[in-house]
PASEBA-1860 file (N, C-alpha, C; in nm, 3 decimals):
! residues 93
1> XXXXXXXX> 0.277/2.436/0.251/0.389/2.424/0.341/0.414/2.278/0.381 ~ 0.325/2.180/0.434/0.305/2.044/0.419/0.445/2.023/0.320 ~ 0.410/2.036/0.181/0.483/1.977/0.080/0.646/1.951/0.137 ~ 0.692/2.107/0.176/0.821/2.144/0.185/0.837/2.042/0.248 ~ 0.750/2.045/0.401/0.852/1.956/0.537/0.811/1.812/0.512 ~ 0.730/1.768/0.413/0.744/1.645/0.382/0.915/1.606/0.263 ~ 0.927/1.701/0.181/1.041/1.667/0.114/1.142/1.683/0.233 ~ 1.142/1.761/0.265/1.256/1.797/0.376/1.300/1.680/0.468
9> XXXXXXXX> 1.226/1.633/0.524/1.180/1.510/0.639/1.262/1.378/0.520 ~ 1.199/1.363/0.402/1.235/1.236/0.287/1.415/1.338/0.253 ~ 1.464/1.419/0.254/1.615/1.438/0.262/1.667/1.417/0.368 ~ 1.608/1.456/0.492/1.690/1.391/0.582/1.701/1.274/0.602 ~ 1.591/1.184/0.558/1.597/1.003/0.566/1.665/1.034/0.456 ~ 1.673/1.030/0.355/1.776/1.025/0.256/1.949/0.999/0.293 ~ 1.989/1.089/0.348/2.078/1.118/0.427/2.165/1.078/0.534 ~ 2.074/1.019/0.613/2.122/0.915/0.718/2.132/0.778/0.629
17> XXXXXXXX> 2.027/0.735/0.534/2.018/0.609/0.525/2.128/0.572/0.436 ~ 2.119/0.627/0.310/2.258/0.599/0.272/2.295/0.761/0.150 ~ 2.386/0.826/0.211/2.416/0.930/0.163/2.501/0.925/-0.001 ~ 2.511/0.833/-0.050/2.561/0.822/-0.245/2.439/0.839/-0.288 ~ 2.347/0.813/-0.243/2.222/0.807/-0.332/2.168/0.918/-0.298 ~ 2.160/0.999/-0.183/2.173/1.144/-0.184/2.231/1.278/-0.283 ~ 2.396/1.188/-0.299/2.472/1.247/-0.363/2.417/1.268/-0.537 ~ 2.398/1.130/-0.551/2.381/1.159/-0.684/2.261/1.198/-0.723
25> XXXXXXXX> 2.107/1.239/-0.619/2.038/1.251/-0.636/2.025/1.402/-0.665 ~ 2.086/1.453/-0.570/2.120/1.584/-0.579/2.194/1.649/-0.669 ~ 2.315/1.598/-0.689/2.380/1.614/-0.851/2.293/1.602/-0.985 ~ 2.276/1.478/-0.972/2.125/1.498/-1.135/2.029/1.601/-1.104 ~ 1.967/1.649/-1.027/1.866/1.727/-1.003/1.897/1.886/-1.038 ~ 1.988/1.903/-0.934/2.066/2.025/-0.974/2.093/2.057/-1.128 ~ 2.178/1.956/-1.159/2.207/1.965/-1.335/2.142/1.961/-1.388 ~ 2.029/1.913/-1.401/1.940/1.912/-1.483/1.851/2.020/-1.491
33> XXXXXXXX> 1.783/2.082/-1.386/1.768/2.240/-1.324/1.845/2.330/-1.402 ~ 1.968/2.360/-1.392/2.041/2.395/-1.432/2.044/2.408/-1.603 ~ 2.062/2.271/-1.656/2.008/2.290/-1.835/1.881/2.353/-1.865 ~ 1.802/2.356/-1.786/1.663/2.349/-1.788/1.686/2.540/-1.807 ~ 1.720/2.587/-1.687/1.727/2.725/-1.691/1.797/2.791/-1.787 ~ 1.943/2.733/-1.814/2.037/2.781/-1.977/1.949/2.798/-2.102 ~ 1.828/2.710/-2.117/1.790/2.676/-2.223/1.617/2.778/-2.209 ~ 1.631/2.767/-2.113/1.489/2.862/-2.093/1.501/3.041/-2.084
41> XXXXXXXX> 1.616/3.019/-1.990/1.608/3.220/-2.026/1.701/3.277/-2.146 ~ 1.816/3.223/-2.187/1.898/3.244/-2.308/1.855/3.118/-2.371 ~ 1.718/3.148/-2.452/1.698/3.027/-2.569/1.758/3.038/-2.697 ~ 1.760/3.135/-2.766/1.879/3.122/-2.886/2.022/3.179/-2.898 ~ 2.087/3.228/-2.733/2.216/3.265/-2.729/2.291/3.166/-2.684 ~ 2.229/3.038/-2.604/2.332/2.948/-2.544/2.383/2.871/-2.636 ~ 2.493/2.813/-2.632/2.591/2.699/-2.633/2.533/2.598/-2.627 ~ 2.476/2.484/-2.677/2.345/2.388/-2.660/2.445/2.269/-2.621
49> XXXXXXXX> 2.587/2.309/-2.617/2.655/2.156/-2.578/2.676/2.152/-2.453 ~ 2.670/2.280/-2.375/2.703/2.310/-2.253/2.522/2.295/-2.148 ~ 2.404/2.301/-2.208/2.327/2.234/-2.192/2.288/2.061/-2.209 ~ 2.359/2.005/-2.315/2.355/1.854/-2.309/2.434/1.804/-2.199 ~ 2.522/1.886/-2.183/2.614/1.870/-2.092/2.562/1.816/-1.934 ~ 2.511/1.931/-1.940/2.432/1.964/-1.791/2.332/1.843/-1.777 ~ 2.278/1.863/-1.889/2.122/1.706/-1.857/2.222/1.578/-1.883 ~ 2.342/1.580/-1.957/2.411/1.413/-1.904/2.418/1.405/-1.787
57> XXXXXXXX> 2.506/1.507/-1.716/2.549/1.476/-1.580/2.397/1.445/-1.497 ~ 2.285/1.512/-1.489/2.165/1.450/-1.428/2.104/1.355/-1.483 ~ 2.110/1.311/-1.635/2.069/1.197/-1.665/2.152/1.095/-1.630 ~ 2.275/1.088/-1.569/2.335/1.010/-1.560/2.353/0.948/-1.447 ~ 2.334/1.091/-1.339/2.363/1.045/-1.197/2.244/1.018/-1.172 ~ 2.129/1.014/-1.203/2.001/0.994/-1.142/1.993/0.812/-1.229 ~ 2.047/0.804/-1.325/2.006/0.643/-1.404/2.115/0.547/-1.251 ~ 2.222/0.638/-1.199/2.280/0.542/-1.083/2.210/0.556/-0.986
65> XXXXXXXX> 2.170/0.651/-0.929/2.119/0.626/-0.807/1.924/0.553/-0.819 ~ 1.846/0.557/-0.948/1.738/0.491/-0.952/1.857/0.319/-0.988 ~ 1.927/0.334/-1.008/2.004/0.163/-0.996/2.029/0.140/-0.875 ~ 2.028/0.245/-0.793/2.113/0.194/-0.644/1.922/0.159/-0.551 ~ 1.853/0.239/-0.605/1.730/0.227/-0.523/1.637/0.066/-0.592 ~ 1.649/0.071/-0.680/1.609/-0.052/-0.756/1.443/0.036/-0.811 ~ 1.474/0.138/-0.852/1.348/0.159/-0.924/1.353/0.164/-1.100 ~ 1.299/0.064/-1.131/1.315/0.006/-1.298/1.243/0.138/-1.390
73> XXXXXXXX> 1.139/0.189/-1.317/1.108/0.315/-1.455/1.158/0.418/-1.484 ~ 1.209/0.479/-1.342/1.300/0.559/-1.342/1.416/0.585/-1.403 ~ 1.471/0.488/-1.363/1.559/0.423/-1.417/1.551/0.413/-1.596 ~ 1.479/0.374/-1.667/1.459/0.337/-1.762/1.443/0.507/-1.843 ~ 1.341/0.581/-1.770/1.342/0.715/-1.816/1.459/0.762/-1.833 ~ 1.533/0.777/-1.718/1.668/0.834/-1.732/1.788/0.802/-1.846 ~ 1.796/0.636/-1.862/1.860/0.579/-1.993/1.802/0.641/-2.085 ~ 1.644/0.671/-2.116/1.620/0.705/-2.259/1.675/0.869/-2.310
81> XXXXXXXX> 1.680/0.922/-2.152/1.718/1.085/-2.180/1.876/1.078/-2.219 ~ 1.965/0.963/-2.093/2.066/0.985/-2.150/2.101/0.936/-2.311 ~ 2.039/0.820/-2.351/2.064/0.819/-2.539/2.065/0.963/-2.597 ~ 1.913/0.985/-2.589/1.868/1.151/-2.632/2.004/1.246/-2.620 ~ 2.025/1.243/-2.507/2.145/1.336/-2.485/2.292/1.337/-2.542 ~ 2.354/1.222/-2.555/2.435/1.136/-2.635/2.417/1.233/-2.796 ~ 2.300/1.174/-2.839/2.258/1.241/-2.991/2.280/1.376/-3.003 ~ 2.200/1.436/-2.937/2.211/1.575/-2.912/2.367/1.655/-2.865
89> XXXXX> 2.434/1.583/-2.786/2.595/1.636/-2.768/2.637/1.582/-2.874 ~ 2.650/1.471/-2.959/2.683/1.437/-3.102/2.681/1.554/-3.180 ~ 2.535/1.595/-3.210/2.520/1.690/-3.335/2.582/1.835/-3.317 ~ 2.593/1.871/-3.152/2.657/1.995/-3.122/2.821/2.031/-3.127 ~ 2.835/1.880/-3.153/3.033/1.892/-3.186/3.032/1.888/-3.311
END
């Protein structure tokens, strides 16, 4: 329980301090959640572009907001998913 009201406590500083980086933190997270689940419970019925889909929009909003926080690995992870992702929505059109 700890865990929760420690994340909880780091969203509400989130929030006050500067709410875009909230925004987009929450947007990549979600989306990416989101591909994560398309691809995990319908693994050979989904649409795999509508999953690349989903992990751009969180690879994307999370590569801005680790730019807005100034964290370089993060950051760097996220660019490599979004290439990955790029490729992968490539081969699905």
């Amino acid at each position: 329980m700890r865990m929760f009201s420690r994340i909880s406590e780091q969203w509400k500083k989130d929030w006050t301090e500067n709410r875009t980086i909230f925004w987009f933190e929450m947007i990549g997270t979600l989306s990416s959640i989101t591909a994560s689940v398309l691809i995990s419970v319908w693994p050979g019925s989904i649409n795999l572009f509508w999953v690349f889909i989903f992990w751009m929009i969180g690879s994307l909003s999370l590569v801005a907001s680790s730019y807005m926080r100034s964290t370089a690995w993060p950051m760097l992870l996220m660019l490599v998913y979004t290439v990955f992702n790029l490729i992968g929505l490539y081969n699905t059109i």
